[in-house]
BAVEX-879800 format. One record per residue (C-alpha): residue number from 1; chain; x, z, y. Coordinates in steps of 0.25 Angstrom, whole numbers, plus 2048, in hexadecimal, padded with zeros to 3 digits. Last residue first. Example, Ala and Ser with C-alpha at 12.3 -4.5 7.8 and 13.67 -1.06 7.14 Angstrom:
<rs>
+-----+-------+-----+-----+-----+
:   n : chain :   x :   z :   y :
+-----+-------+-----+-----+-----+
:   2 :     A : 837 : 81D : 7FC :
:   1 :     A : 831 : 81F : 7EE :
+-----+-------+-----+-----+-----+
</rs>
This chain:
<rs>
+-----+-------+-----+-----+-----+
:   n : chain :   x :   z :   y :
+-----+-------+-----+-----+-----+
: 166 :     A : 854 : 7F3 : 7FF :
: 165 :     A : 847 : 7FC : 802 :
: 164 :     A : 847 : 7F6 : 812 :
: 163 :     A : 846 : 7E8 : 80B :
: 162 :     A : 83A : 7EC : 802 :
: 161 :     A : 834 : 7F0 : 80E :
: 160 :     A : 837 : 7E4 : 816 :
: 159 :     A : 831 : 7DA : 80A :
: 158 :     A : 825 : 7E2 : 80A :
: 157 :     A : 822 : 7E2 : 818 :
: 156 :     A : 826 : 7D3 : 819 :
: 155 :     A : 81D : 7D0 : 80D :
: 154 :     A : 811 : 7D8 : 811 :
: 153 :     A : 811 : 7D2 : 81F :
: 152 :     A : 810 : 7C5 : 818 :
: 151 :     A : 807 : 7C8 : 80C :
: 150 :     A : 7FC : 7CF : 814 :
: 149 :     A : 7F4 : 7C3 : 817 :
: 148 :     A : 7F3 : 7C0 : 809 :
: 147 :     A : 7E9 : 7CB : 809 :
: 146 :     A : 7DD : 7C3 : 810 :
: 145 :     A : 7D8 : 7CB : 81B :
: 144 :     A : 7E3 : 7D1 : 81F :
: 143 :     A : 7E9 : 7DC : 829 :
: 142 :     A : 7F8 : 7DF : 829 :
: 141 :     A : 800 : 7EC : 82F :
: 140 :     A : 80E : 7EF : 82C :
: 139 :     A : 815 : 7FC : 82D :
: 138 :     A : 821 : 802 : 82E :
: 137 :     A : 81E : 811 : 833 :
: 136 :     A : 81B : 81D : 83F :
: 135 :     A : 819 : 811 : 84B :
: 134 :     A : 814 : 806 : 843 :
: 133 :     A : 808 : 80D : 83E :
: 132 :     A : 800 : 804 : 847 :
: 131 :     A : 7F1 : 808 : 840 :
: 130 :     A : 7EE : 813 : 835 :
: 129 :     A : 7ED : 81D : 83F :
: 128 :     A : 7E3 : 814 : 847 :
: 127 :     A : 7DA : 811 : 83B :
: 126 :     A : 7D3 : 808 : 83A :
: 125 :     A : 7DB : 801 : 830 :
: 124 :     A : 7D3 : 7F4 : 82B :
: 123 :     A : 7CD : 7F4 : 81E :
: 122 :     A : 7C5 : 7E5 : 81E :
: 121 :     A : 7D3 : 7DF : 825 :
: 120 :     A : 7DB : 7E2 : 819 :
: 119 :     A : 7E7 : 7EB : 81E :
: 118 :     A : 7F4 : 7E8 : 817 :
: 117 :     A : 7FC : 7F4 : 81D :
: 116 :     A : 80A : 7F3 : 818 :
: 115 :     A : 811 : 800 : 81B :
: 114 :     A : 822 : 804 : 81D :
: 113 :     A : 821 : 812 : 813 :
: 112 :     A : 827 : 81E : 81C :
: 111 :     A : 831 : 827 : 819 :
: 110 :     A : 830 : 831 : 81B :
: 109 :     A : 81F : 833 : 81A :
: 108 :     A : 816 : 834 : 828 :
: 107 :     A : 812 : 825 : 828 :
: 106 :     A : 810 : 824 : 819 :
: 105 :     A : 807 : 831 : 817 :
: 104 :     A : 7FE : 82B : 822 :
: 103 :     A : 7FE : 81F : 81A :
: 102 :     A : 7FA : 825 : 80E :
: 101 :     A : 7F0 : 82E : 817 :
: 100 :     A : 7E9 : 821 : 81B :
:  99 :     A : 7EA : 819 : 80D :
:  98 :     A : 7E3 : 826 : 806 :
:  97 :     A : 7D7 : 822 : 811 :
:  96 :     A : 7D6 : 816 : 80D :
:  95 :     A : 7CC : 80E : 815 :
:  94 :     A : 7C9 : 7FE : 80F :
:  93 :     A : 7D5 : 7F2 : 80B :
:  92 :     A : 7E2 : 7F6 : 810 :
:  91 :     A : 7EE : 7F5 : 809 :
:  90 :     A : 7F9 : 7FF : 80D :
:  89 :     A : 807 : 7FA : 808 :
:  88 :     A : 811 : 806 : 80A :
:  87 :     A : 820 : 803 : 808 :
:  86 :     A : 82C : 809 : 803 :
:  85 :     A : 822 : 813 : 7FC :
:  84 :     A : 827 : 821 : 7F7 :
:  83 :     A : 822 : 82C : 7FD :
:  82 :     A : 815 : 822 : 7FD :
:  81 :     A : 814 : 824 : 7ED :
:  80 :     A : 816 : 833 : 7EB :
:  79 :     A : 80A : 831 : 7F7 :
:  78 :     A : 801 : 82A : 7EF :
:  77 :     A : 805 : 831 : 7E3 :
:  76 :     A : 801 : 83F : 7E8 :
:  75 :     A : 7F5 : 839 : 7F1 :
:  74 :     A : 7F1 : 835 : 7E3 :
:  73 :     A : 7F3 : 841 : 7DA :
:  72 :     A : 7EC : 84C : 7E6 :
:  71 :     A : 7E1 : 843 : 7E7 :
:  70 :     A : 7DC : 843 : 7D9 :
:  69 :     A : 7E0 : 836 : 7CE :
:  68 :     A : 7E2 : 83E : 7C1 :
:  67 :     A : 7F0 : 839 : 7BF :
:  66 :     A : 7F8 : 82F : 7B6 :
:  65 :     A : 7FC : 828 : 7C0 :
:  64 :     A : 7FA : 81B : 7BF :
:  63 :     A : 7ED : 81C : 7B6 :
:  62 :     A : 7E7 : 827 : 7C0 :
:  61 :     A : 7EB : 820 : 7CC :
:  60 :     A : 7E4 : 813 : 7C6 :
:  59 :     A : 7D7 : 81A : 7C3 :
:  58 :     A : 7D8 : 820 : 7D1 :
:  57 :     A : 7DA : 812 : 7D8 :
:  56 :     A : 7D0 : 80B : 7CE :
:  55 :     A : 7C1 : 80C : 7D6 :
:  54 :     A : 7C5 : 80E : 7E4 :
:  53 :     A : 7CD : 802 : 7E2 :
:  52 :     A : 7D9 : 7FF : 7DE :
:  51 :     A : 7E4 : 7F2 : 7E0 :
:  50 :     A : 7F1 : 7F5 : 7D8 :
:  49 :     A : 800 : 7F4 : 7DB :
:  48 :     A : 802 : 801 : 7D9 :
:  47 :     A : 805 : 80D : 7E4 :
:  46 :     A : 814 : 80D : 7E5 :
:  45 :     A : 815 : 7FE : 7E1 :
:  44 :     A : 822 : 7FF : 7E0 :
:  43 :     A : 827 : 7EF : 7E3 :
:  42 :     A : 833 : 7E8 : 7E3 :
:  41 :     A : 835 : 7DD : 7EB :
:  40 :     A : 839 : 7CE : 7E7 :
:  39 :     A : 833 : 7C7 : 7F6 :
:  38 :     A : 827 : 7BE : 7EC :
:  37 :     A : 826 : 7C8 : 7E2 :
:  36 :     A : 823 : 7D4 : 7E9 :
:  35 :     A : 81A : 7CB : 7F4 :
:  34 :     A : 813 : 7C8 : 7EA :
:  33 :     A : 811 : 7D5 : 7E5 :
:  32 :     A : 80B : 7D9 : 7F5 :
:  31 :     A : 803 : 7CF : 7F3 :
:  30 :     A : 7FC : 7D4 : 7E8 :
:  29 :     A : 7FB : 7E0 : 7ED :
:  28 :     A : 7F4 : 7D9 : 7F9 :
:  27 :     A : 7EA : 7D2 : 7F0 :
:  26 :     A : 7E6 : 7DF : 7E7 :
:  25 :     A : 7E5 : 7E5 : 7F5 :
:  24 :     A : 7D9 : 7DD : 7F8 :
:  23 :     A : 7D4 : 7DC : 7EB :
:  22 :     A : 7D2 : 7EC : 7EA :
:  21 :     A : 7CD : 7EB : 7F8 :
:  20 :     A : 7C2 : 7E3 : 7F2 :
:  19 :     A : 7C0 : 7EB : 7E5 :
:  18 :     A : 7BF : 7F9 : 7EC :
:  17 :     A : 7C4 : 801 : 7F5 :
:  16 :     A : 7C1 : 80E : 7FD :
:  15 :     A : 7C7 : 818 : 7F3 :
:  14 :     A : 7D5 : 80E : 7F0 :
:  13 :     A : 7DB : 809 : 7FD :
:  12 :     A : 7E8 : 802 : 7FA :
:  11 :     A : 7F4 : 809 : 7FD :
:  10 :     A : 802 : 803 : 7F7 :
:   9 :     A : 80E : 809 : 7F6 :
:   8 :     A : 819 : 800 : 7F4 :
:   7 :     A : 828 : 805 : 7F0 :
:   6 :     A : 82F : 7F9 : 7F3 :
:   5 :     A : 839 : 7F7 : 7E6 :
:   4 :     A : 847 : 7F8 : 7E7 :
:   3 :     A : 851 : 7EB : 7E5 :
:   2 :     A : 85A : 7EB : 7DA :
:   1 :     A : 869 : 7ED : 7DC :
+-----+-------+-----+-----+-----+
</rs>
């Protein structure tokens, strides 16, 4: 019997970043596909496994989807794409206000994606509605400097999920 994949969607700001918060999640993707190869899980990557910016996420939409990138397009593949996560890794790096109403659409969706946030300590959540979700969801908090401080919490929220799957 083969094992199921994690389906992974992955938020990453787009309009409010640019080279060095492209870097910065280039780093934790990179560790999330150690962490793939290192515990054996299989991988979705819902989203993509690609840093972006404010200057190649609408390019990149259009290539991958084969669609005029507009509002209505990408909220429809976004959420197409959250229906069916296993697991929600929000990587954040500047204000994203597309990340906000992702997650507000995760907390009230049937079911609900268990989320990683891995929040860079230059973008921290200000939010208070965005803070101690632990009563409506599964969720995980970690705040870095460096991204190499994710990879443990990461690894046990990763390695659980894709245990729940199984």
């Amino acid at each position: 019997m083969s094992k199921k994949d994690v389906k992974l969607f992955i938020r990453q700001p787009l309009t409010q970043s640019g080279e060095e918060s492209k870097a910065i999640v280039g780093a934790v993707e990179k560790i999330v596909e150690d962490i793939r190869q290192q515990n054996d899980i299989n991988i979705d990557y819902l989203t993509g496994i690609t840093p972006l910016s404010e200057k190649t996420f609408r390019e990149n939409f259009e290539n991958n989807q084969g669609v005029e990138f507009n509002p209505v397009n990408f909220r429809n593949y976004r959420l197409g794409q959250l229906d069916q996560a296993d697991a929600f890794l929000y990587i954040r790096t500047a204000m994203s206000e597309s990340g906000a109403f992702e997650i507000s659409y995760n907390v009230n969706a049937r079911p609900k994606a268990p989320m990683f946030f891995a929040i860079w300590k230059g973008a921290p959540i200000k939010t208070t509605l965005l803070r101690q979700l632990d009563d409506v969801l599964d969720v995980t908090y970690v705040e870095f400097d460096d991204p190499e401080e994710v990879r443990g919490p990461l690894t046990d929220f990763l390695v659980r999920i894709d245990k729940q799957i199984q």
